[in-house]
C-alpha positions in Angstrom: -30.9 -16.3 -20.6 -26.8 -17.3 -20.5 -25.1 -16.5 -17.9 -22.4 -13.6 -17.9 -18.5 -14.4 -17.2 -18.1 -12.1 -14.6 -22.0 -13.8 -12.8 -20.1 -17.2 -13.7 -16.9 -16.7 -11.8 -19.1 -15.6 -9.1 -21.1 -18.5 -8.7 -17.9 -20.7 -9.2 -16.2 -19.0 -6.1 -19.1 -20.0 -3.7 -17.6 -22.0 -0.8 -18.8 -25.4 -1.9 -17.6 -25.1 -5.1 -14.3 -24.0 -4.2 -14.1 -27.0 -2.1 -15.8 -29.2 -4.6 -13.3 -28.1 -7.7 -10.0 -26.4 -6.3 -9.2 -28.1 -2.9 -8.7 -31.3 -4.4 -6.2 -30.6 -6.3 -3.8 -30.0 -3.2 -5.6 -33.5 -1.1 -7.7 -31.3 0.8 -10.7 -32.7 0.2 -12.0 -33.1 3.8 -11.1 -29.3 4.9 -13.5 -26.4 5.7 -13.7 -22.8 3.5 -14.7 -19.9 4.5 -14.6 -17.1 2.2 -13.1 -14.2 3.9 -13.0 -11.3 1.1 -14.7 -10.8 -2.4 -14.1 -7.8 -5.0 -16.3 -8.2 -7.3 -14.5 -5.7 -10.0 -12.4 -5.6 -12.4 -9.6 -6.8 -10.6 -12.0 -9.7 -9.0 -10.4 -11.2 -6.1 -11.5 -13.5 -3.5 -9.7 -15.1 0.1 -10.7 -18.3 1.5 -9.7 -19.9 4.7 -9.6 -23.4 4.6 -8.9 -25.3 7.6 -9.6 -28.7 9.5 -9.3 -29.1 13.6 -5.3 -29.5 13.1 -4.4 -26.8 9.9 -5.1 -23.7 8.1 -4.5 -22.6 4.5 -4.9 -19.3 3.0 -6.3 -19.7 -0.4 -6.5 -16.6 -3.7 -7.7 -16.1 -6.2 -5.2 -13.6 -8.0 -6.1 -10.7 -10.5 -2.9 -10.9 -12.7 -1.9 -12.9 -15.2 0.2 -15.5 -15.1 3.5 -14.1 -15.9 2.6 -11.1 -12.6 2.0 -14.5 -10.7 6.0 -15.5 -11.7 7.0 -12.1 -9.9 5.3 -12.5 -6.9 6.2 -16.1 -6.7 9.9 -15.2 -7.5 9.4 -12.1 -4.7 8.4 -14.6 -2.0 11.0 -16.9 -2.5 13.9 -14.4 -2.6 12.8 -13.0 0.4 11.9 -16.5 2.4 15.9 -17.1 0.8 17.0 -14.4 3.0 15.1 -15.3 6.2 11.9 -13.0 5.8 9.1 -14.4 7.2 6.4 -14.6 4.4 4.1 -17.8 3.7 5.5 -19.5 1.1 3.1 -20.6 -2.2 2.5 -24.0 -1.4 2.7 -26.9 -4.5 0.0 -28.8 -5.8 -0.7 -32.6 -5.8 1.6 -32.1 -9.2 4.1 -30.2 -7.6 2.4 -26.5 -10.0 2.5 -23.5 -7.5 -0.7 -22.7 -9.1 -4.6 -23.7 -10.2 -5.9 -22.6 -13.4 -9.3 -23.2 -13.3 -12.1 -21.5 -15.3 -9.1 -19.2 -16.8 -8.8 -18.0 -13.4 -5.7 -18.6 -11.2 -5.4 -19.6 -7.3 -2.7 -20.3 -5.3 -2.4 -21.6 -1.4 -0.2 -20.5 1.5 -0.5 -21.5 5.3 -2.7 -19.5 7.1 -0.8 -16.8 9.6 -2.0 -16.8 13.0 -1.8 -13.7 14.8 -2.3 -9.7 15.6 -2.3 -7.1 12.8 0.4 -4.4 13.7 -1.4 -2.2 16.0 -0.6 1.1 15.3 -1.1 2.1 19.0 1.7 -0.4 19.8 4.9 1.9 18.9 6.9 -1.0 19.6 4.8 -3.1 17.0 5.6 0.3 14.3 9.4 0.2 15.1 9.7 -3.7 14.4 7.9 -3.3 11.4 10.2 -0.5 10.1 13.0 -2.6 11.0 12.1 -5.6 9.0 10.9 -3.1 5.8 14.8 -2.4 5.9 15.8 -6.0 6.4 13.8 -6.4 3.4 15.2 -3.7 1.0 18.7 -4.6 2.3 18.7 -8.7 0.7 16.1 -7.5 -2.4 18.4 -4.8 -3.9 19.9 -7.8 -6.0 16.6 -9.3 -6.3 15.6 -11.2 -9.7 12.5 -13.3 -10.4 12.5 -16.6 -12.3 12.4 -16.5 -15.8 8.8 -15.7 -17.9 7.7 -13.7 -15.6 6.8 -10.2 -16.3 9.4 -7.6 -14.4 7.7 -4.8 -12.4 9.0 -1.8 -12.3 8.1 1.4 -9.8 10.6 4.3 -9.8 7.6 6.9 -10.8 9.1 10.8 -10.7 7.4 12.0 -7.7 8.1 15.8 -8.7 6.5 14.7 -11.9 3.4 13.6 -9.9 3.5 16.7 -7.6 3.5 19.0 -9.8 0.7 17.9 -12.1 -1.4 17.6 -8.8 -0.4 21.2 -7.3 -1.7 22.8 -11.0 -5.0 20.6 -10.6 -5.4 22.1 -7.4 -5.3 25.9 -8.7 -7.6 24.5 -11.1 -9.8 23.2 -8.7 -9.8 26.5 -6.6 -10.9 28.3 -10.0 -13.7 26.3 -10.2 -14.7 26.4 -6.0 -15.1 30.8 -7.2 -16.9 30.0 -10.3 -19.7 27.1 -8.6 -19.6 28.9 -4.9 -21.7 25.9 -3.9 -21.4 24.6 -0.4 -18.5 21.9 -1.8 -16.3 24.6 -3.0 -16.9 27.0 0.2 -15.1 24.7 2.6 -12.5 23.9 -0.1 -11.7 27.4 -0.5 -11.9 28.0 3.6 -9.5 25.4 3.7 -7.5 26.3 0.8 -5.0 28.4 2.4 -3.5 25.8 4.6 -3.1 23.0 1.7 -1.6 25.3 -0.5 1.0 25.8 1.6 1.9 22.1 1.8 1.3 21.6 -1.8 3.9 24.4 -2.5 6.1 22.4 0.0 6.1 19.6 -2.0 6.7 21.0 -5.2 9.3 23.4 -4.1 11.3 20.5 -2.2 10.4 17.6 -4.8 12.2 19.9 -7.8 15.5 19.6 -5.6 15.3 15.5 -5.3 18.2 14.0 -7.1 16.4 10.5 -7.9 19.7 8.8 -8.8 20.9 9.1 -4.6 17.3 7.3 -4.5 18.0 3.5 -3.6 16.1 0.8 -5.6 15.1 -2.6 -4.4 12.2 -5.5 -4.1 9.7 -3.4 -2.5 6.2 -4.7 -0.9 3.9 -1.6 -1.8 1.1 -3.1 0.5 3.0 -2.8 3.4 -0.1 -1.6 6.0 -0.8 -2.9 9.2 -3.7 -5.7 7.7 0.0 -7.6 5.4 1.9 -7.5 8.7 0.8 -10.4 11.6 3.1 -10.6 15.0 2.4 -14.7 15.6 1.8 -15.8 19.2 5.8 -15.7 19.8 6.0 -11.8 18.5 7.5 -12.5 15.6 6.9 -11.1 12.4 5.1 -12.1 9.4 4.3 -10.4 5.8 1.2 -11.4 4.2 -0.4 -10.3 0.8 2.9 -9.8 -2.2 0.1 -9.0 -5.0 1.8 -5.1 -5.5 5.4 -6.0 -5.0 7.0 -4.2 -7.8 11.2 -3.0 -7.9 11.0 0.5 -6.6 12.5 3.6 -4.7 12.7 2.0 -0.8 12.0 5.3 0.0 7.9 4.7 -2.1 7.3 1.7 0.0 8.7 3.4 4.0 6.4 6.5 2.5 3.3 4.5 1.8 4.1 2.6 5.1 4.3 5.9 7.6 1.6 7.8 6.1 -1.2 5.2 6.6 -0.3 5.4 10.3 0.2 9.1 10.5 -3.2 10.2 9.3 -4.7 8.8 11.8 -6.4 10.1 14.5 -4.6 8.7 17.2 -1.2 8.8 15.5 -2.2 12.3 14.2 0.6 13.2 12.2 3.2 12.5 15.1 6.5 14.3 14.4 8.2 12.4 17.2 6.7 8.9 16.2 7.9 9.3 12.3 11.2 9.9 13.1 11.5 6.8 15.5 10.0 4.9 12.9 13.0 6.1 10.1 15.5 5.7 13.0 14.5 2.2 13.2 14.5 1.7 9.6 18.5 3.7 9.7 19.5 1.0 12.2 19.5 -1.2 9.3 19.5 0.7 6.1 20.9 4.4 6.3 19.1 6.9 4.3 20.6 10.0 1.7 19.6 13.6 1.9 17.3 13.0 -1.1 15.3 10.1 0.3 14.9 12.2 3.3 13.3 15.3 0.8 11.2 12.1 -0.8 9.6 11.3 2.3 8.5 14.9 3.0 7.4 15.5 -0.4 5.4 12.3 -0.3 3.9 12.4 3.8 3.8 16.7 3.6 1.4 17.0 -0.1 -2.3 17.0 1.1 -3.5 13.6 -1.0 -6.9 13.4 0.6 -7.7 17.2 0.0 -6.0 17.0 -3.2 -7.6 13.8 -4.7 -11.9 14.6 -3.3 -11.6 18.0 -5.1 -10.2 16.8 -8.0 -12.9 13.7 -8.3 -15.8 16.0 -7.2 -15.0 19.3 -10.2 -14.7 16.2 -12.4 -18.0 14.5 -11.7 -19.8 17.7 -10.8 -23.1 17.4 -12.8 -23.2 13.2 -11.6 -21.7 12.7 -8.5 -23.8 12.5 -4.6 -22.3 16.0 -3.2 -23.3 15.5 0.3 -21.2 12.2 0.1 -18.3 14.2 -1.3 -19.0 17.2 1.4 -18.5 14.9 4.0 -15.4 13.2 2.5 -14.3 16.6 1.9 -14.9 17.5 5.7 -13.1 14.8 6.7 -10.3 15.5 5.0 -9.1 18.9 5.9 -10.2 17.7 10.0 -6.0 17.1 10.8 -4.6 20.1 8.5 -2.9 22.2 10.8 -1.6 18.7 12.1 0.1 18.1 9.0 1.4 21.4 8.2 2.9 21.1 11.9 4.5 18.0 10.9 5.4 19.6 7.8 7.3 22.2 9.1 8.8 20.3 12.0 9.5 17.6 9.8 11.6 20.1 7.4 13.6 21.8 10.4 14.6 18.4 11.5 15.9 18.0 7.8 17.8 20.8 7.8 19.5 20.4 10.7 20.7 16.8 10.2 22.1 17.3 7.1 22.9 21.5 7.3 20.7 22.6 4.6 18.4 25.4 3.7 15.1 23.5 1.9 
């Protein structure tokens, strides 16, 4: 029986055959690997470590195409440029930044030692914010090397909003017509996300996108890309979603992953030293201010479970999606508190009514 591409790639990225057919072409013959992630889907991606008593490389195999490998090349080097600190792609044997092998593409940085950004460090947040604006600051004139494909962000978020408030009426339609036991706690807790929803629609239709300030932006940047090495410096890892973009999409998509959790909990006090500490470097307009409580206040979780589970109703594992559900609504009245605190801090800063 022959052997399927996708079961072939997969036996190709075993360890010893990464060692036996990739290493070699940067001299690494003698090194260790390790693999230390594998996605097998459609996007397949896989991270090795490979080291030897005395170094450590970090080598990917990337999901794009060649041309998406030229932007996140170019992104790396602009940024390394202006004294970011990101691990460079390293050059082969033959001085390529890349291995095609198998029509599949790796490239090789130095391994990062150090801590993740611990959430529970505040001072580890308020660092991280402050490179994020060192970074938008030097990529606002950012532009990559030529043949490689140009990624663009800049998405309407009111756009987006509203097409995801109307999906939730529609969902809460649906939660009266099935009265099973997934709609009964979306409809107990409908009342609550509604209100946020309406938030975010009501505010988003006032953003004035053009006072919205573009640059390079990371789009990854979570506490797993950003390392603080043994001297407390720190490092960005992991450029594969880099695209040019509002700043205010990638300080969004920074906060939130720290705010929903339990321990930061949707902390009014700790978001706003985290965008003071991004100001220090890179002031913010009225309208990126409205952005980020469009984008932080709109319940996503909530939002995105319902509209999944009304979707797949007749296929889908509904105690699975009961107790994604369940998990989602557990910090709404945190979020509507930081909602509405979030809002009155707006308003008085800047003297408006939202």
């Amino acid at each position: 029986m022959p052997i399927a591409a996708g079961e072939y790639n997969i036996n190709i990225l075993a360890e010893e055959n990464i060692k036996k057919y990739i290493l070699p072409y940067y001299g690494l013959d003698n090194f260790l690997v390790t693999q230390i992630k594998f996605k097998d889907t459609d996007k397949q991606r896989a991270v090795y470590k490979v080291y030897s008593k005395d170094e450590s490389y970090c080598l990917k195999k990337v999901y794009f195409p060649l041309d998406h490998l030229l932007f996140v090349y170019s992104s790396i080097e602009w940024f390394y440029r202006y004294g970011i600190n990101v691990p460079k792609i390293l050059p082969t044997l033959n001085r390529n930044r890349y291995v095609e092998f198998n029509n599949m593409l790796f490239i090789l940085t130095p391994w990062i030692e150090g801590e993740k950004c611990d959430y529970d460090n505040e001072e580890h947040v308020l660092v991280s914010a402050k490179n994020l604006a060192l970074m938008h600051s030097c990529g606002k004139n950012f532009s990559p090397i030529e043949g490689s494909y140009v990624r663009y962000g800049r998405d309407d978020l009111h756009r987006s909003i509203q097409k995801r408030f109307h999906q939730l009426l529609n969902c809460s339609n649906l939660a009266f017509n099935y009265k099973d036991n997934f709609s009964k706690i979306f409809l107990q807790n409908f009342d609550t996300n509604i209100v946020m929803a309406q938030t975010s629609s009501t505010v988003g239709s006032t953003i004035d996108n053009s006072n919205l300030s573009t640059s390079l932006c990371h789009l990854d940047y979570v506490n797993k890309n950003l390392i603080f090495d043994p001297k407390n410096n720190i490092w960005v890892i992991d450029f594969d979603k880099c695209k040019i973009d509002y700043c205010v999409h990638d300080i969004g998509y920074f906060m939130r992953r720290f705010l929903r959790r339990d321990k930061t909990n949707w902390n009014v006090q700790l978001a706003l030293n985290c965008i003071h500490a991004y100001e220090s470097i890179k002031p913010l307009t009225l309208d990126e201010y409205k952005y980020l409580l469009v984008y932080l206040g709109y319940p996503q979780k909530y939002w995105k479970i319902s509209r999944d589970y009304y979707k797949n109703i007749n296929k889908c594992n509904k105690k699975s999606f009961i107790k994604i559900l369940n998990k989602s609504v557990e910090n709404n009245d945190k979020q509507l508190e930081f909602v509405i605190g979030f809002s009155k801090y707006i308003e008085e800063r800047f003297n408006v009514k939202l």
